[in-house]
C-alpha positions in Angstrom: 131.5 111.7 80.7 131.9 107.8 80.5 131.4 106.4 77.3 131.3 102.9 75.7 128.2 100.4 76.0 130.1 97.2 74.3 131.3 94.1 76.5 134.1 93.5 77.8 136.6 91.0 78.0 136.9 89.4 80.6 139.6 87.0 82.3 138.2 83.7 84.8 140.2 85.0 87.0 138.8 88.4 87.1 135.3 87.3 87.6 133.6 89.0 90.8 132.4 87.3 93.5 129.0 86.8 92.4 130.2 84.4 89.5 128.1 86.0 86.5 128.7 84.1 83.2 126.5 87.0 81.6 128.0 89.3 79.2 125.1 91.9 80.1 127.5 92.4 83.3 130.0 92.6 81.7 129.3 95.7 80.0 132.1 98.4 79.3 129.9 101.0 81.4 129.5 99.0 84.1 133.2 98.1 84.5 134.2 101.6 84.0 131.7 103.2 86.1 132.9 101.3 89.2 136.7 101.5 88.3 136.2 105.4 88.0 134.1 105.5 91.4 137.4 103.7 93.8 139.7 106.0 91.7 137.9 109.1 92.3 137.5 107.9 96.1 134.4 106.4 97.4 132.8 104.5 100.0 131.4 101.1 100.3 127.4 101.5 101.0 127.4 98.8 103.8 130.0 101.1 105.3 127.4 104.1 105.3 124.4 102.1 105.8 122.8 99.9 108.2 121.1 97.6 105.6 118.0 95.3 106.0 114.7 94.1 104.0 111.0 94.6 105.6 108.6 92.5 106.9 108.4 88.7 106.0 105.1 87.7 107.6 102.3 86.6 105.6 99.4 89.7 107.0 97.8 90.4 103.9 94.4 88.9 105.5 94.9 91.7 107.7 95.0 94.1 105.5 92.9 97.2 106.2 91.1 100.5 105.0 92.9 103.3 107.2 95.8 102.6 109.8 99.1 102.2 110.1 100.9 102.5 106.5 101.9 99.3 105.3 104.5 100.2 101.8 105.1 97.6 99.0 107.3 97.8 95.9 104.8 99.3 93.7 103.8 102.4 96.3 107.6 103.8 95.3 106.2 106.2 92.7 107.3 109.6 95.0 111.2 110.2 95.7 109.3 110.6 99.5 107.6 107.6 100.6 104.8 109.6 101.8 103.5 110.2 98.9 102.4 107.1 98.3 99.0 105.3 98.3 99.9 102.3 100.7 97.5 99.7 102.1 97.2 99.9 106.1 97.2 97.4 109.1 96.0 98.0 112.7 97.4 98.9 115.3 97.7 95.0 117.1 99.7 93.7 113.5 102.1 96.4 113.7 103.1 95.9 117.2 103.7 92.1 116.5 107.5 91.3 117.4 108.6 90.3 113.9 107.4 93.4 112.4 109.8 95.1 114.5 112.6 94.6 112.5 110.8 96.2 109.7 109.6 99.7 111.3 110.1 102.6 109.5 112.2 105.6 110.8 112.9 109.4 109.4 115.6 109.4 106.9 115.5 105.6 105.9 115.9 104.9 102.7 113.2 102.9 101.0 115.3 101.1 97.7 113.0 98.5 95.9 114.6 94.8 95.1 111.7 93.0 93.6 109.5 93.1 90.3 110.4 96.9 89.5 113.6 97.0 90.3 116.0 100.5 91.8 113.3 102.8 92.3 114.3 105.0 95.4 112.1 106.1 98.2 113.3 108.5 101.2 111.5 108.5 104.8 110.2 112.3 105.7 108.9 112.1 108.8 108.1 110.1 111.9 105.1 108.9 111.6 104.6 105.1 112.2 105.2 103.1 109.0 106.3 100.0 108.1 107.1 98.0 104.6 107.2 94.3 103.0 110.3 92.4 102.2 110.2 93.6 98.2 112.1 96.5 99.8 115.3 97.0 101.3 115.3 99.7 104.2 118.5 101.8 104.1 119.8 103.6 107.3 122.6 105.9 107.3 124.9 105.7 110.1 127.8 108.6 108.6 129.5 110.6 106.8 126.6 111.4 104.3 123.1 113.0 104.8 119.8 110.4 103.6 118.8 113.0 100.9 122.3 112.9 99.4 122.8 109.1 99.0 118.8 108.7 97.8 119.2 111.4 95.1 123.0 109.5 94.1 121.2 106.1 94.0 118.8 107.9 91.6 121.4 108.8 89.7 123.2 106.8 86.1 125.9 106.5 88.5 123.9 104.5 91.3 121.1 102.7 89.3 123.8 101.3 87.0 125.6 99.5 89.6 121.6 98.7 91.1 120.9 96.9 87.8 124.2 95.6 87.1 123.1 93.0 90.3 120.0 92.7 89.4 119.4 88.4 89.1 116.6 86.0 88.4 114.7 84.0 85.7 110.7 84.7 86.4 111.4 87.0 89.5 114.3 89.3 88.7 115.1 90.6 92.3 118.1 92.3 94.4 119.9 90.3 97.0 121.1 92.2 100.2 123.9 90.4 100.3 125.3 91.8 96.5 124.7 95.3 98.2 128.5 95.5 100.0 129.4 95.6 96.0 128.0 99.1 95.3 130.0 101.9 95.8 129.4 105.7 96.7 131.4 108.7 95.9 133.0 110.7 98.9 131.5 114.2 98.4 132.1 117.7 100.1 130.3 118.7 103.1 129.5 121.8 101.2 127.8 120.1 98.5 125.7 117.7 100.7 124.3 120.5 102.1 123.5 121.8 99.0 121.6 119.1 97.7 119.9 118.4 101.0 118.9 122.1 100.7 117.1 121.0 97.1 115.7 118.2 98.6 114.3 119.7 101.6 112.9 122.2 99.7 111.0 120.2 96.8 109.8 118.5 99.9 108.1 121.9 101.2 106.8 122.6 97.5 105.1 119.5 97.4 103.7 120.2 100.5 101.9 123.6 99.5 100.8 121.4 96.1 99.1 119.4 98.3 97.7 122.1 100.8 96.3 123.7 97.3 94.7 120.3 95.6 93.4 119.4 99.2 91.8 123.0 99.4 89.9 122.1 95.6 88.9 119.1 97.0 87.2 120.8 100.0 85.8 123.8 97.2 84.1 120.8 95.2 82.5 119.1 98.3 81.2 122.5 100.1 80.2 123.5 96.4 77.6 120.6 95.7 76.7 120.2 99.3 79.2 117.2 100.7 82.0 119.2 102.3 80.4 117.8 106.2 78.6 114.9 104.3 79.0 111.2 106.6 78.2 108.4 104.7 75.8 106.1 106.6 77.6 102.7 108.2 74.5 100.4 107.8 75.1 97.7 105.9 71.4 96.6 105.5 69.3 98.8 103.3 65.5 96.6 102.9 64.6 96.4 99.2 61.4 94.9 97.4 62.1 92.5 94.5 60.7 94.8 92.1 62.9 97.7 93.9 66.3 95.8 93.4 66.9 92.9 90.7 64.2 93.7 88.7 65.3 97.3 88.3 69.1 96.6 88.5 69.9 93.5 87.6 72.1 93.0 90.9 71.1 90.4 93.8 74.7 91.1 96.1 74.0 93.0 99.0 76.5 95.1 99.0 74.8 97.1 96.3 72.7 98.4 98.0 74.3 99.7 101.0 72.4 103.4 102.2 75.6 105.3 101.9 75.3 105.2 97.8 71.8 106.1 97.4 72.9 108.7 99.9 75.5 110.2 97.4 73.4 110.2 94.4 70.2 111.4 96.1 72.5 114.1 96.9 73.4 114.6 93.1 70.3 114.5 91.9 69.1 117.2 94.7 71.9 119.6 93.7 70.7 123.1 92.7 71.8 123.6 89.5 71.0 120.3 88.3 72.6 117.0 87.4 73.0 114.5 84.3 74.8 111.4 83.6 78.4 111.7 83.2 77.6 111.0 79.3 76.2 114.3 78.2 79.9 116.0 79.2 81.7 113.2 77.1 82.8 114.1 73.2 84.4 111.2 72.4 86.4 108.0 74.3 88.1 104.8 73.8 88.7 102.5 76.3 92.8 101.5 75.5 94.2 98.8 73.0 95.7 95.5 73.4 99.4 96.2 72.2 101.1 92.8 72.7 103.9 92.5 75.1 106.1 90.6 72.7 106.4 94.1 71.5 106.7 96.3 74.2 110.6 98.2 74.5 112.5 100.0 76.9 113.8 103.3 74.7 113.5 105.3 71.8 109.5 104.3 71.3 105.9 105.9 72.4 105.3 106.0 76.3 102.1 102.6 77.0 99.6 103.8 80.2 98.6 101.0 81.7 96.5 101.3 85.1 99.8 101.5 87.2 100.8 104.7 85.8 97.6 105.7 87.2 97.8 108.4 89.6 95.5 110.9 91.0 98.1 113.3 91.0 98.5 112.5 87.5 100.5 109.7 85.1 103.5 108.4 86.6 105.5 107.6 83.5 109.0 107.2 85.1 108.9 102.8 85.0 106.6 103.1 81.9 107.3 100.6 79.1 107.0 101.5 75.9 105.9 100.3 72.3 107.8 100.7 68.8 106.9 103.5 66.7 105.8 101.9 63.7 102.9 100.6 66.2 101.8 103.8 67.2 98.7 103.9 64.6 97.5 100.3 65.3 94.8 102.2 67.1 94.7 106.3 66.5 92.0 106.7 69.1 94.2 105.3 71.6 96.9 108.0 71.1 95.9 110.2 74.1 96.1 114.3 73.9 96.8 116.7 76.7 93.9 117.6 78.7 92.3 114.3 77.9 90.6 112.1 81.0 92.2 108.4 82.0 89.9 106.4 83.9 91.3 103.1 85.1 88.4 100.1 84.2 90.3 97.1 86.3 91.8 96.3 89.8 91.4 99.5 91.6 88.7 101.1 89.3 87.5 104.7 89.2 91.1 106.1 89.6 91.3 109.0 87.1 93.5 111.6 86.2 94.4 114.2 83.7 96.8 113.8 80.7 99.5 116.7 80.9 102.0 114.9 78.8 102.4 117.1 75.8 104.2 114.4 73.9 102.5 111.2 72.2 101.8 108.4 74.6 99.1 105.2 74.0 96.3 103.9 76.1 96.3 100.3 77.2 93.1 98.2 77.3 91.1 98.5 80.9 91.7 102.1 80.8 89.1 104.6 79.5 89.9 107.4 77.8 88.0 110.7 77.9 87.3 114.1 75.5 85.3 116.2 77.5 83.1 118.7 76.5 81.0 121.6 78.5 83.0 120.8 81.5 86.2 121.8 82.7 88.2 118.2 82.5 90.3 119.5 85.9 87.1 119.2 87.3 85.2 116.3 85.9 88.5 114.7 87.0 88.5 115.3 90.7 84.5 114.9 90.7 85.8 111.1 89.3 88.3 110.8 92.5 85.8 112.8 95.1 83.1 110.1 96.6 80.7 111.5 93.9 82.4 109.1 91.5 84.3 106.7 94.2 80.9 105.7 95.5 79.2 105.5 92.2 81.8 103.6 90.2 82.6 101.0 94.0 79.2 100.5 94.0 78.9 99.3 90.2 82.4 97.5 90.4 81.1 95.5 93.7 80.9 91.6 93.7 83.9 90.5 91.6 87.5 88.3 92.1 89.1 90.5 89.2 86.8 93.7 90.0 85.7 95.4 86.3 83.6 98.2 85.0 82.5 98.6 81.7 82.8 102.0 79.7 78.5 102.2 79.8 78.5 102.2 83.4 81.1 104.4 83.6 79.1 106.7 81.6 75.7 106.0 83.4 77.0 107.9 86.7 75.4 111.0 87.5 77.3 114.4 87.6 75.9 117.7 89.3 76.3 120.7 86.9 78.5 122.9 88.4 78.9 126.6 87.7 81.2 127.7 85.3 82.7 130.5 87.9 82.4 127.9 90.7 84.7 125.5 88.3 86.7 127.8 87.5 87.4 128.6 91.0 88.7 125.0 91.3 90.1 124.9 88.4 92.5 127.3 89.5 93.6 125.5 92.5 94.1 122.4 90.8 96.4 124.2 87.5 98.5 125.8 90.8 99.0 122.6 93.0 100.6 120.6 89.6 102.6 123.6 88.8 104.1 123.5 92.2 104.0 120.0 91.6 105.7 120.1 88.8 108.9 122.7 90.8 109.4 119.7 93.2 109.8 117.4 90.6 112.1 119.9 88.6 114.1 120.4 91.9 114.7 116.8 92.1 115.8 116.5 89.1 118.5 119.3 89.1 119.6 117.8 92.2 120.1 114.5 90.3 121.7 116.1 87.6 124.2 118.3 90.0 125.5 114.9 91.4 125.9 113.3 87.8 128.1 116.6 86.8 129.8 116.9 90.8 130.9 112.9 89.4 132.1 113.4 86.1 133.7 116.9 87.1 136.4 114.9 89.0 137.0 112.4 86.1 137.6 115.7 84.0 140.0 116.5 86.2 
């Protein structure tokens, strides 16, 4: 194990060729790290990669609902790019010559180099894709398999060198050209295999999460009567004075499109019954202001904030954090397992479950949920189904900055689902995360087998 975090010292002479003055480079880690990696034996990573950024065009005019995926720096929140919720273009951008350079094949390596800097990204399949210059796209050419050199770059040993390059005032970023100054261990055929085996098959788990959460989804919809449901395209629904401002308070067309009345007439039509979301809430906050001056990287309390928002659940893994002392600033902020986040701001609506059995905060613009007389598994996907989509679009439609208050939030109306019907659903959901959950432990043994396959040879 390599130890020591102070600075070294350093001779002028000995300066690399990036000519850093900062002692933060400097660090005893990073000097050792590298010194041990070329006595150990390693490769270059220019040597084992075709290396290049994605598209520079400006297309975010173009930017569409369904198409051709179109990744960014933020959509790296799943070790396979996939995963992701990207933004799409048509068919015409993507086959634009200079977004050529930039398509997307199986086994690239997706490696992030703007804004959130290192996080790592692999290409499963062949499926047309493509990605903007905040990432660099990382094609192995030999000697070492794509799942190998993404789990290593995942690694202390790879995201130390990542960050050790990592330059900039306002926009910290990643040049390609530092990139020939990372280094990569020369491991066994033997063990490549073996941690392509763990990566292939956290890969298939996911998959069967997946097939499981998409077959809840499908329970839910056939369950209230939506399973085949195809929302109207009209754009023009013709409404009386008295039947729209007057009663609403909204004047902007798109308000009134057919295909929300559609959902909640739906709703309100269900057999059991319906009521607004309100009657199934015990409590909630809606997140605290902790200042930024504050915010820390270690040893504090995890801070939500709306990008940690997934439907699959909080993404903690680039989460800042906040000192411990601050943790009772706001007690009703501190957010309990089972308890529903709802994100108020940007892309609002998205909502997910809190697993987390340790202490974490809630940020402002996110609202914060104790349900009662409802399974929260349930109430959550309802929130991410078009029951909830619609509703909360439709409310949040009209603004720059688009914003949803905690009222309307709690105004939508929910259909009253049978407790052996929700726990039906229930059930799929609890089995998707805990196969969830296997992936994401197989990744991280396989991170942790190349951190001891590492240091075994400096015991050595």
């Amino acid at each position: 194990m390599l130890e020591g975090l102070e600075v070294s010292e350093v001779m002028l002479s000995e300066l690399e060729r990036t000519k850093r003055f900062d002692s933060e480079f400097y660090k005893k880690e990073n000097l050792q790290i590298v010194s041990f990696l070329k006595e150990r034996g390693c490769d270059n990573l220019v040597d084992l990669v075709n290396i290049s950024d994605g598209n520079h065009m400006s297309i975010s005019e173009n930017f569409i609902d369904s198409g051709i995926p179109y990744y960014r720096g933020q959509d790296i929140h799943s070790f396979f790019i996939e995963n992701a919720s990207p933004i799409y273009i048509s068919e015409d951008i993507f086959n634009k010559p200079l977004l050529k350079r930039s398509y997307l094949q199986k086994n690239d390596i997706l490696l992030s180099i703007v804004g959130t800097i290192g996080k790592v990204a692999i290409v499963s399949t062949n499926d047309k894709a493509t990605c903007s210059c905040k990432l660099a796209i990382l094609r192995p050419k030999k000697r070492i398999s794509s799942e190998l050199l993404a789990v290593f770059l995942n690694s202390r040993y790879g995201q130390n060198q990542i960050q050790k390059y990592v330059r900039g005032a306002v926009q910290m970023g990643l040049i390609l050209e530092d990139m020939n100054q990372l280094f990569v261990p020369i491991f066994s055929n033997d063990f490549d295999k073996n941690i392509s085996k763990s990566v292939i098959l956290s890969k298939q788990t996911l998959k069967q999460s997946q097939a499981l959460y998409r077959q809840a989804e499908e329970l839910l919809l056939e369950t209230i009567g939506l399973k085949d449901f195809t929302p109207s395209q009209e754009k023009v629904n013709v409404k009386s004075f008295k039947e729209s401002f007057l009663g609403t308070g909204r004047l902007d067309a798109e308000y009134y499109q057919p295909k929300y009345e559609e959902i909640i007439n739906v709703v309100k039509n269900y057999k059991n019954g319906f009521a607004n979301f309100e009657s199934f809430i015990d409590s909630y906050s809606t997140g605290y202001p902790y200042k930024s001056e504050t915010y820390i990287e270690e040893n504090g309390i995890p801070l939500v904030r709306i990008n940690n928002l997934t439907k699959e659940g909080l993404d903690l893994s680039n989460a800042i954090q906040i000192p411990k002392e601050d943790l009772n600033l706001s007690k009703k902020d501190i957010a309990k397992e089972n308890d529903i986040l709802i994100s108020m701001s940007g892309t609002i609506g998205l909502s997910c479950i809190v697993r987390e059995k340790n202490k974490i905060v809630i940020n402002q613009r996110i609202m914060k949920i104790t349900s009662k007389n409802y399974n929260p598994q349930v109430l959550s996907l309802l929130l991410n189904s078009i029951v909830g989509k619609y509703q909360l679009d439709r409310i949040g439609t009209g603004g720059v900055q688009t914003n949803i208050s905690s009222s309307d939030i709690k105004n939508i109306v929910i259909p009253i689902i049978e407790s052996e019907a929700q726990q039906q659903i229930s059930a799929l959901i609890q089995e998707s995360f805990a196969l969830r959950k296997e992936s994401e432990r197989l990744l991280i043994e396989a991170k942790e087998m190349v951190e001891r396959e590492i240091e075994k040879c400096n015991n050595n």
